[in-house]
N, C-alpha and C positions, 0 to 999 in steps of 0.2 A: 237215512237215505237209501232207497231199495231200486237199481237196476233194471229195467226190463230191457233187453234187447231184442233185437228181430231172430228168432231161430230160423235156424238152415242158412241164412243170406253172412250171417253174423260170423262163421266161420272165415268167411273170405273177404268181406267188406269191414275190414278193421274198422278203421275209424267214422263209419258210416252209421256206430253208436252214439255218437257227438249226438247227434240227432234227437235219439232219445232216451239216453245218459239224462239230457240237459233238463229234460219236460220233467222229470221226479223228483230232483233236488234243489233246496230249499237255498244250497248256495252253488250259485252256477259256476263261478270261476273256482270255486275249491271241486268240483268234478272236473271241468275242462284240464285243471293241472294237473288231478291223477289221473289221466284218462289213460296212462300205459298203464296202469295197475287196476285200471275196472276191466278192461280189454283182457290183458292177463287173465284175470280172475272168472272170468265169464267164458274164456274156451277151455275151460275144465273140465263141462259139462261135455264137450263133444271131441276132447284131443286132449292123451296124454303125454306133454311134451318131456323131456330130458332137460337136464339142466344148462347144454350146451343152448340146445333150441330156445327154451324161455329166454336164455341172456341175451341172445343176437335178436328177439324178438321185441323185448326188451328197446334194446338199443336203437333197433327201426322204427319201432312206436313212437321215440320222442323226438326223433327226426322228423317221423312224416308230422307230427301233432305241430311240432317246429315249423315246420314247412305251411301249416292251414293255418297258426297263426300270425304268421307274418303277411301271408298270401290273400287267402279266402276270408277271414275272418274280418279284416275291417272291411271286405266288400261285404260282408252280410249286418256291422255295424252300419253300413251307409242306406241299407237296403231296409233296416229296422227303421231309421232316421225319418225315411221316404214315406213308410206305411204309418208312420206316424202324423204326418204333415198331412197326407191324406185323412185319416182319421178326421185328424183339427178338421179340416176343411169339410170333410162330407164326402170326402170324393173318394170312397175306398168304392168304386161302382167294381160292377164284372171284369171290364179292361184291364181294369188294377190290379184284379185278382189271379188274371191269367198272366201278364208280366209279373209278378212275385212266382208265382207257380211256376213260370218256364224260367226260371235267375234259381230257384231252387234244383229244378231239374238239372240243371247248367254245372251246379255246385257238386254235387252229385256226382256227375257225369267226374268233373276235376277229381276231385278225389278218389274215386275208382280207377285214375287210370295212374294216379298219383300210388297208389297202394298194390298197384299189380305187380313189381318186382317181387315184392317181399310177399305178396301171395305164392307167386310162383315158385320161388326160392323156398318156402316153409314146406309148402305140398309136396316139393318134389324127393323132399329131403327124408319124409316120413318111410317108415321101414312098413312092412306088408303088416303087423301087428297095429300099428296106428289107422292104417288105413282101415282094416276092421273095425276098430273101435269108430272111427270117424261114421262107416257104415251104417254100423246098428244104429249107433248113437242118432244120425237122419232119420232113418229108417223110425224110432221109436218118436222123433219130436215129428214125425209125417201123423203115425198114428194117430197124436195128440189131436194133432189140430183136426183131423178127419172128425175126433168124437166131441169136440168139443164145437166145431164150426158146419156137421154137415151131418151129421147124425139127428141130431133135435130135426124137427118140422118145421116148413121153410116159413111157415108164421113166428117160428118163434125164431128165425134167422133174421129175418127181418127187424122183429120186434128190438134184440140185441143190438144187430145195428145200429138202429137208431138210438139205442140207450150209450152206445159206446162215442156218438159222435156229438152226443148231446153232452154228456162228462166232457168229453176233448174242448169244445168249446164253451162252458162254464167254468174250465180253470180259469178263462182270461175274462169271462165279461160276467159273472155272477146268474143268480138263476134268470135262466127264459122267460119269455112270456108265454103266452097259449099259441099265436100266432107264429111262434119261431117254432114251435115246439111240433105245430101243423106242418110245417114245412120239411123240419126233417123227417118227420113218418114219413112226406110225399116222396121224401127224397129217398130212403131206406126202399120204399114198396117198389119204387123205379128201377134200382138197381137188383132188383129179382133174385133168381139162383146163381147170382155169379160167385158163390161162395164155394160152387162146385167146378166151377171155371178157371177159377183159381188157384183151386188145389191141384187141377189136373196140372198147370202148367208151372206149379211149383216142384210137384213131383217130377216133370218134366227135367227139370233144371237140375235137381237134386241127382237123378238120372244120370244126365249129360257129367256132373261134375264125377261120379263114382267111376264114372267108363274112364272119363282120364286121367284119372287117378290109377287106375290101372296098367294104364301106360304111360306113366308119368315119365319114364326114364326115355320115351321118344322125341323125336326132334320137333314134333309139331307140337308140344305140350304146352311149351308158351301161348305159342295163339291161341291156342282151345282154350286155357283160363284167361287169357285176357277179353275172347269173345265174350266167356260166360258171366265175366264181370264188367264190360263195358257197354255189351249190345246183348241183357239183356232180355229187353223187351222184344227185340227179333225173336226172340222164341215162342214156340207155342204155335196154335196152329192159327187161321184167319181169323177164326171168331174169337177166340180170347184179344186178340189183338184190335179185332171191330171193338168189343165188348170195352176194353180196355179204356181206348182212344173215350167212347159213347160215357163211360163213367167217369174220365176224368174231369170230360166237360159238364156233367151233372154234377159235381162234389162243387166246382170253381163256381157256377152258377147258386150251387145251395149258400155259398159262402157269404157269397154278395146279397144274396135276398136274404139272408139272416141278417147282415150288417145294418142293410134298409131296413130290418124291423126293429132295430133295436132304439134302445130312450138313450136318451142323455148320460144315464147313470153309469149305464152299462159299456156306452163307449169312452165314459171318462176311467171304468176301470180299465178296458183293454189300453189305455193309452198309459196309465201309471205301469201297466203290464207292461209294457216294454219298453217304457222309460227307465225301471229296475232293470230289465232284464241288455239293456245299453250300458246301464253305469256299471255293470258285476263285469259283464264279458269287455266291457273300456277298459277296465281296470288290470288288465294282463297285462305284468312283465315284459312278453313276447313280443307286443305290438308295436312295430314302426311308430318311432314318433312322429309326429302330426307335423 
């Protein structure tokens, strides 16, 4: 079972690895239960805590994890239920697409604002020695993605894209066809150079959190991290945010006209896909009974 989490966002959005923790492991509910110890283990790369710090981290991690299973979790059991019914039916259209999409955003939204004490409380606590570390440590996963996502030729950004969203959606419905497989090129080549748009506004972010970290020991230091992890998408300047808004509606839309192209086979696998992926995450200890 190998981790990928989101670098840069991952230091502050604890549990916002749930996410995708969940998409690489072969058994879901034995990740969702260690999830204080993949969390742990995965801000090593960018923060070296103390033993005091890891315990009380520790302790927060399986409250808040407490707190999404009991809470959020069987709304997203109910919401797997739903995309499923639609499935049977045929009816996963664009509509369906963007109500799952903004119930996601939603969830999101809850647990970032669920996790900002204990952001705020870790950041603030860190000594000037950390906060260097934390620095470079940005600093060097920024560089990454620059050569990795914005250095190659914006054909061959494109081309990637599309290879990366074609994987994403052949975990759940097995290989494409030619026709799906047309659509996400169209859909890759649509979403152009925003690969540079996005860095800038990550860097942005990345930016904002360093400064207040710097003055972490001032009175407005809460609000500035709970901005930076609730609202976001305010950041940035017009056009990342036009660009923004223009792509999400292009991804919801690819999604749906992928659904329409697909056979029988393929949506009878994404339905065993989440019929498995209901009975693993049912099966938590944690959850309210029914």
């Amino acid at each position: 079972m190998r981790i990928r989490l989101i670098p840069g966002s991952k230091i502050l959005l604890l549990l916002l690895v749930m996410a995708v923790a969940l998409v690489g492991c072969s058994r879901i509910n034995l990740a969702y239960r260690n999830l204080d110890l993949l969390i742990a283990w995965s801000l090593d790369d960018y923060l070296d805590m103390n033993r005091s710090q890891q315990t009380r981290l520790r302790e927060q991690l399986r409250e808040h994890i407490a707190w999404h299973c009991r809470t959020r979790l069987p709304v997203d059991l109910d919401a797997l239920q739903r995309m499923q019914h639609q499935i049977r039916q045929g009816a996963l259209d664009e509509q369906a697409v963007r109500e799952h999409y903004a119930d996601i955003k939603q969830a999101v939204q809850a647990v970032a604002a669920e996790v900002t004490p204990t952001t705020v409380q870790l950041l603030r606590e860190l000594d000037d020695q950390q906060v260097h570390q934390l620095t470079e440590a940005l600093a060097q996963d920024q560089q990454e993605h620059q050569e990795k996502y914005l250095a190659v030729p914006l054909s061959q950004q494109i081309r990637e894209r599309a290879e990366r969203m074609t994987k994403r959606i052949e975990q759940s419905t097995g290989t494409l066809n030619a026709a799906q497989h047309q659509r996400i090129l169209a859909w890759a080549h649509a979403l152009g150079g925003q690969n540079r748009l996005w860095l800038e506004n990550r860097q942005q972010w990345q930016n904002a959190l360093i400064e207040a970290l710097t003055e972490r020991h001032e009175g407005d230091f809460e609000k500035r991290i709970a901005h930076l992890l609730q609202a976001r998408e305010s950041m940035g300047t017009d056009a990342y945010r036009t660009t923004l808004a223009r792509n999400e509606g292009a991804t919801i839309r690819l999604i749906s006209e992928v659904y329409a192209l697909s056979d029988a086979n393929q949506r009878k696998k994404l339905d065993n896909r989440l019929q498995r992926l209901r009975k693993d995450l049912g099966s938590l200890d944690c959850l309210p009974e029914a």
